[in-house]
SEFISE-428184 format. One record per residue: residue in one letter; z, x, y of N, C-alpha, C in turn. Coordinates in steps of 0.02 Angstrom, whole numbers, padded with zeros to 5 digits, always signed. Each point is the difference from the previous one (the first is absolute). Example, Ala and Ser with C-alpha at 12.3 -4.5 7.8 and 13.67 -1.06 7.14 Angstrom:
2
A+00390+00660-00284+00000-00045+00059+00000+00045+00060
S-00036-00018+00053+00003+00042+00059+00037-00039+00055
END
This chain:
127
X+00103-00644-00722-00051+00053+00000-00038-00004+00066
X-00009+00062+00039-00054-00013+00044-00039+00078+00007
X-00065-00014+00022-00059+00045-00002+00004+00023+00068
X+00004+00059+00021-00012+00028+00060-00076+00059-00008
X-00020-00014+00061-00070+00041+00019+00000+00014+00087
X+00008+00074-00006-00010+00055+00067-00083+00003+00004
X+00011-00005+00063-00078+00012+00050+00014+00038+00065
X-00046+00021+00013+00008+00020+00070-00011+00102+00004
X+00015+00011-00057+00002+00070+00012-00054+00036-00007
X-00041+00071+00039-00038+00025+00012+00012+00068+00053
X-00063+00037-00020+00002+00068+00058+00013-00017+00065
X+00052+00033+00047-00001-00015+00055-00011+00073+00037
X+00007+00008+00081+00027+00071+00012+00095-00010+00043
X+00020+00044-00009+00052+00021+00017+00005-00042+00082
X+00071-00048+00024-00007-00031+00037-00010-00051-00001
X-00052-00032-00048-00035-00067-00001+00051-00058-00039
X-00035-00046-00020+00034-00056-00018-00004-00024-00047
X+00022-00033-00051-00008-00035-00044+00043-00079-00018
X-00015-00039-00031+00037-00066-00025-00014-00012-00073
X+00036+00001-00041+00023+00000-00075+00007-00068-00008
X-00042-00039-00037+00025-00077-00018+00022+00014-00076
X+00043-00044-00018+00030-00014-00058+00001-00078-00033
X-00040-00028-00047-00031-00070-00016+00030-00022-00045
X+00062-00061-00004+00042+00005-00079-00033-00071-00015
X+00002-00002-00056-00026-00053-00034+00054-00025-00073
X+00018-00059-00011+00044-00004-00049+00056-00063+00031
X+00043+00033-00016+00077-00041+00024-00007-00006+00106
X+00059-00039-00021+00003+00006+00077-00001+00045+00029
X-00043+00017+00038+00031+00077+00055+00031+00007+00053
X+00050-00043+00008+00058-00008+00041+00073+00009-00027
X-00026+00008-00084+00068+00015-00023+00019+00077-00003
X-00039+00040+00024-00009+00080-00010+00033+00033+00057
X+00013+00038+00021+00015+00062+00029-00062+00031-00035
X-00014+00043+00089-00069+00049-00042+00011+00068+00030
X-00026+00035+00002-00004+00081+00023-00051+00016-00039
X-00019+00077+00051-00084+00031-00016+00049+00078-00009
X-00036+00037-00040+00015+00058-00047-00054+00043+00009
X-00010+00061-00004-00055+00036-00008+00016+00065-00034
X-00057+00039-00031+00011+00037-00044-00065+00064+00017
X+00018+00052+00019-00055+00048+00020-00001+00052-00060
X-00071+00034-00011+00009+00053-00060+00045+00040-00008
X+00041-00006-00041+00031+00047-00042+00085+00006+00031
X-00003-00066+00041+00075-00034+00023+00012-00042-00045
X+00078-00026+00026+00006-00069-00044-00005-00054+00049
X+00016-00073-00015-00027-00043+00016+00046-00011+00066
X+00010-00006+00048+00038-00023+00048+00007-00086+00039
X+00075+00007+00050-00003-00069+00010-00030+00019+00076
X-00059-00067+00031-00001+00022+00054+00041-00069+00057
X-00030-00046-00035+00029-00067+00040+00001-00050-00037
X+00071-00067+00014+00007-00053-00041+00019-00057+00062
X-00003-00040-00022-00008-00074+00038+00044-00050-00041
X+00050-00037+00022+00041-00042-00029-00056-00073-00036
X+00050-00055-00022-00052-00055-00001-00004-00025+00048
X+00043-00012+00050-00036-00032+00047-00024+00043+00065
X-00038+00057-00007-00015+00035+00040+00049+00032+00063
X+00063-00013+00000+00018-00013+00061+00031+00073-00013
X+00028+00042-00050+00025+00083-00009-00037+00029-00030
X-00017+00047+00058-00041+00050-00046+00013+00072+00012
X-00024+00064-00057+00017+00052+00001-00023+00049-00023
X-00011+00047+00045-00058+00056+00004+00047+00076-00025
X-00038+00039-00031+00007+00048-00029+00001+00046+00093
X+00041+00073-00002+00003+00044+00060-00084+00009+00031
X-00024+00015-00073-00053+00038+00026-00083-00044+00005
X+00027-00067+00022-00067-00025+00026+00040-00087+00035
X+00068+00022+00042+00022-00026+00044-00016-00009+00068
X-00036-00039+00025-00007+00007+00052-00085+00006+00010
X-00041+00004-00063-00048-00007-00006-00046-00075-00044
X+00018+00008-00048-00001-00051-00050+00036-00083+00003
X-00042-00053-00003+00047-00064+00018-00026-00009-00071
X+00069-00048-00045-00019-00038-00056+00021-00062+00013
X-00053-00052-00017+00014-00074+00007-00029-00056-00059
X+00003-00053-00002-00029-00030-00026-00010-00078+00027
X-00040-00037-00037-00013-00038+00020+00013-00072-00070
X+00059-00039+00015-00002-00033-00100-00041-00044-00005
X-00046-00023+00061-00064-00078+00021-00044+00045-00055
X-00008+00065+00015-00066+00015-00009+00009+00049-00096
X+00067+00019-00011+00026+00027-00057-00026+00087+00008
X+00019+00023+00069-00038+00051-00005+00056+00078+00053
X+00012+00021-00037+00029+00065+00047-00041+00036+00034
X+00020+00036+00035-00039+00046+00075+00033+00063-00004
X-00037+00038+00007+00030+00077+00034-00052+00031+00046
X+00030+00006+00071-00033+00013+00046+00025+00082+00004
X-00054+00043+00000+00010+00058+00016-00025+00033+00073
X+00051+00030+00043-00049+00018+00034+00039+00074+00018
X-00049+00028+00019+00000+00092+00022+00026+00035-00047
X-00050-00022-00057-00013+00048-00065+00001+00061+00007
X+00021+00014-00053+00009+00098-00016-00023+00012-00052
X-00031+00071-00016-00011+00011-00068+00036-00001-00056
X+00084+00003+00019+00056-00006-00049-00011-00079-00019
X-00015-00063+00028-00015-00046-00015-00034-00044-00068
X-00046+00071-00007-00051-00010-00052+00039+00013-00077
X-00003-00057-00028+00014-00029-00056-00017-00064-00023
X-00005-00008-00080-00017-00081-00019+00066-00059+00031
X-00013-00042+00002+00046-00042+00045+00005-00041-00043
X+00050-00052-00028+00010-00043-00039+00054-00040+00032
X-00011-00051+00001+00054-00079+00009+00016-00034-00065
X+00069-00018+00020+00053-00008-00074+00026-00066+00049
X+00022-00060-00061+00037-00056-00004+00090+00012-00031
X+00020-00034+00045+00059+00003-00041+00034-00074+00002
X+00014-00048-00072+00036-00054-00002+00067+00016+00040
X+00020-00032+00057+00073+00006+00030+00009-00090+00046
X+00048+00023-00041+00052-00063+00036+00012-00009+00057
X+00026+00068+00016+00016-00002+00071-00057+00006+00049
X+00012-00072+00044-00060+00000+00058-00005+00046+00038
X+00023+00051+00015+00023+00026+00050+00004+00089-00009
X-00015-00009-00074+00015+00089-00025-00076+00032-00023
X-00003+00051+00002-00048+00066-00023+00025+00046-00008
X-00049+00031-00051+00019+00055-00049-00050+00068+00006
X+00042+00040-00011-00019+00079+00028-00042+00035-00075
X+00069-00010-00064-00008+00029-00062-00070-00025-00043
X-00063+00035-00014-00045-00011-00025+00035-00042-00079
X+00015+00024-00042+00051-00003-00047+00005-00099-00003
X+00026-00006+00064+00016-00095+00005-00055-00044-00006
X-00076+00014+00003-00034-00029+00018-00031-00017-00050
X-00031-00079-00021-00009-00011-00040-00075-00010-00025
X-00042+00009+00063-00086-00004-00012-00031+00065+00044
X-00039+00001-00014-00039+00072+00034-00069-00023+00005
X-00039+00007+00055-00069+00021+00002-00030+00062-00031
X-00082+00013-00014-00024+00037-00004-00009+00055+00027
X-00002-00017+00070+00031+00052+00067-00072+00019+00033
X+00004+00007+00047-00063+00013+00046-00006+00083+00034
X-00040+00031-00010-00005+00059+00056-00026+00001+00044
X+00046+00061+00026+00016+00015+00101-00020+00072+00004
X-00019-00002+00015-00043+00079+00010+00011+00012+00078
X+00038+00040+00028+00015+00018+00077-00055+00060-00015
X-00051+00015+00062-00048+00094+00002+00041+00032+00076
X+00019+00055+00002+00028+00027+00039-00075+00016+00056
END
């Protein structure tokens, strides 16, 4: 079992920046593969970025490539999502998911695989 809790999210304007922490508490959190998800009104939930266990593959959704870094840190038991040059399409609740995997080396795209979820934090991009 482990407990995840998102921070970090708030009004920004269009352009600006943000960093998403993700806090697991429980089992080891080096045994996870993680990725962050977000869900805007009256969409469904999407993948945006996942991070292997040992940080070393990671993988970003088209449409916030090149903007967005996901990392983590396993000293501290805590994921990251660095956003930067926000858009209003951006704006949605954001949630970070655990996934038990074996493989050191793998991450997962399919919401569906994941076996813990945060509460999820909001991101509010203002044009």
């Amino acid at each position: 079992q482990v407990q995840l809790v998102e921070s970090g999210g708030k009004l920004v304007q269009a352009g600006g920046s943000l960093r998403l922490s993700c806090l697991a508490s429980g089992r080891a959190f080096s045994i996870y593969a993680l990725g962050w998800f977000r869900q805007a009104p009256g969409k469904e939930r999407e993948f945006v970025a996942a991070i292997s266990r040992s940080g070393g593959n990671t993988y970003y959704a088209d449409s916030v490539n090149g903007r967005f870094t996901i990392s983590r840190d396993n000293a501290k038991n805590t994921v990251y999502l660095q956003m930067n040059s926000l858009k209003p399409e951006d704006t949605a609740v954001y949630y970070c998911a655990a996934d038990f995997n074996v493989d050191y080396n793998r991450y997962e795209l399919t919401a569906s695989v994941y076996d813990y979820w945060g509460q999820g934090t909001q991101v509010t991009v203002s044009s």
